[in-house]
C-alpha positions in Angstrom: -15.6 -4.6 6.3 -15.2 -2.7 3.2 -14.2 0.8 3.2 -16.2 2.8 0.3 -14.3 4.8 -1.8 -15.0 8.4 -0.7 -13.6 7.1 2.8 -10.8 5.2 1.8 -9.9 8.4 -0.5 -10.3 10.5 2.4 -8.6 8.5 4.9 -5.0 8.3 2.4 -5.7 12.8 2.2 -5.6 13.3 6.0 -2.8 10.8 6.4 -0.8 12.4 3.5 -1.7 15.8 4.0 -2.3 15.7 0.5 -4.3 18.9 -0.9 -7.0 17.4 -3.3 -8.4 13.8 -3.5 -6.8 13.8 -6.2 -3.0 13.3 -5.0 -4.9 10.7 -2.8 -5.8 9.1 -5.5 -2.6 8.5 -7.4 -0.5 7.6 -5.0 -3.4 5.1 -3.6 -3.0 3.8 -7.2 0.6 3.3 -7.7 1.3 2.0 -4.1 -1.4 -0.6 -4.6 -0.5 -1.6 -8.0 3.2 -2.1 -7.1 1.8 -3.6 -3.6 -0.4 -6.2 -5.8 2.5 -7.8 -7.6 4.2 -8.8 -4.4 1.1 -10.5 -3.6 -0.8 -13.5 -4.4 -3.5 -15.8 -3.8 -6.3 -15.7 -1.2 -4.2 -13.1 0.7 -4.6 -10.8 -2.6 -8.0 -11.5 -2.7 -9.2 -11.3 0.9 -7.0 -8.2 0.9 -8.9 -6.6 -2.0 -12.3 -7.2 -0.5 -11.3 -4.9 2.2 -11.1 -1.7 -0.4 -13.0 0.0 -2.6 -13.9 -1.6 -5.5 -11.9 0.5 -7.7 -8.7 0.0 -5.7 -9.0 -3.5 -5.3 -9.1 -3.9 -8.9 -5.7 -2.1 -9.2 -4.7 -4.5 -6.8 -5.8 -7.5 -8.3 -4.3 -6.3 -12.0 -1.0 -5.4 -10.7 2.1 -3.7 -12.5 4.3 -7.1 -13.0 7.4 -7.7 -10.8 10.1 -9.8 -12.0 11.2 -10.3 -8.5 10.0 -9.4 -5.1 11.6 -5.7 -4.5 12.9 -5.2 -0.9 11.2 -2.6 1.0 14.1 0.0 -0.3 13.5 -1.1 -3.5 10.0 -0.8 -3.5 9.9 3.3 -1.9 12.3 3.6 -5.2 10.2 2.2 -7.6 7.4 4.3 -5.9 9.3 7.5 -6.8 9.9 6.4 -10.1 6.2 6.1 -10.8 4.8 9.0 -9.7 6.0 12.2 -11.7 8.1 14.6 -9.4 8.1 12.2 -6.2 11.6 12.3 -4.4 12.5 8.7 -2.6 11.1 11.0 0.5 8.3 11.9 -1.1 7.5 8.4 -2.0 8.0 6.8 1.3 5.3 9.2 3.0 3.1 8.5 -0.3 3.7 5.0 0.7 3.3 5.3 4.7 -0.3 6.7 3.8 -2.2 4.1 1.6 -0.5 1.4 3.5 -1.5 2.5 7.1 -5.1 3.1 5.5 -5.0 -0.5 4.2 -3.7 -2.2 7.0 -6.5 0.0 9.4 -8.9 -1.9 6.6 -7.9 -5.3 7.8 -7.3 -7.7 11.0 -4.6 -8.9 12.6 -4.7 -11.7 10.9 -5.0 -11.1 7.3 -2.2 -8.5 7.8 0.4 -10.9 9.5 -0.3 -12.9 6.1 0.2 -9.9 4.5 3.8 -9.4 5.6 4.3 -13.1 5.6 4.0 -12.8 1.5 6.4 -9.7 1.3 10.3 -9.4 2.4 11.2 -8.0 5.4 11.0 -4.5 6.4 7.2 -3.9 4.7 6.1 -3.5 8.6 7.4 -0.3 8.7 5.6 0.9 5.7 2.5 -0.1 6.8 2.9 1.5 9.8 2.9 -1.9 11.9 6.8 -2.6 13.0 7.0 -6.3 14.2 8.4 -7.2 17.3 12.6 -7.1 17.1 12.0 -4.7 14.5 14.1 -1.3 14.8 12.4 2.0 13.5 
């Protein structure tokens, strides 16, 4: 099922307490962008059919990685794409469009998810794996 965008938007606002739709919407953009270069194949794909059509465009036209970033890496490069975000501020930024896209999918399509992305990306979708430690 896909979300529409007024939902998805307002989904990523309640989770990060953001104040306008907005802040929703830029940090939906740069987590998704940076999430899409990690990504690739069907599981990009089926994963974009699961969001508004907007977003799944910015996932589908990623910002280009030269190598997969850990999960560390990636709440870094976060913060240094969004003006005035701390690495704190990044990782709840993070923890709210993630646990809105992974509430988008199954089971399924979010173990191949994770299966495409180094370890530790669990957490940030709000999904720890079994042996994983918070």
């Amino acid at each position: 099922m896909t979300l529409r965008w007024v939902a998805f938007l307002e989904e990523v606002r309640e989770r990060g307490e953001y104040d306008s739709p907005q802040e929703a919407e830029r940090a939906a953009r740069v987590v998704l962008a940076l999430l899409g270069a990690h990504l690739v194949g069907d599981v990009r794909a089926e994963l974009a059919a699961r969001l508004p059509e907007t977003m799944a465009l910015i996932l589908l036209n990623p910002l280009q990685a030269a190598e997969p970033l850990s999960a560390e890496r990636f709440v870094r490069a976060t913060a240094a794409w969004i003006e005035g975000a701390t690495e704190a501020t990044a990782l709840w930024d993070i923890g709210a469009v993630l646990s809105t896209v992974a509430d988008a999918t199954d089971d399924d399509l979010m173990d191949q998810v994770l299966l495409q992305l180094p370890p530790g990306y669990d957490l940030l979708f709000g999904r720890p794996t079994a042996g994983t430690r918070p």
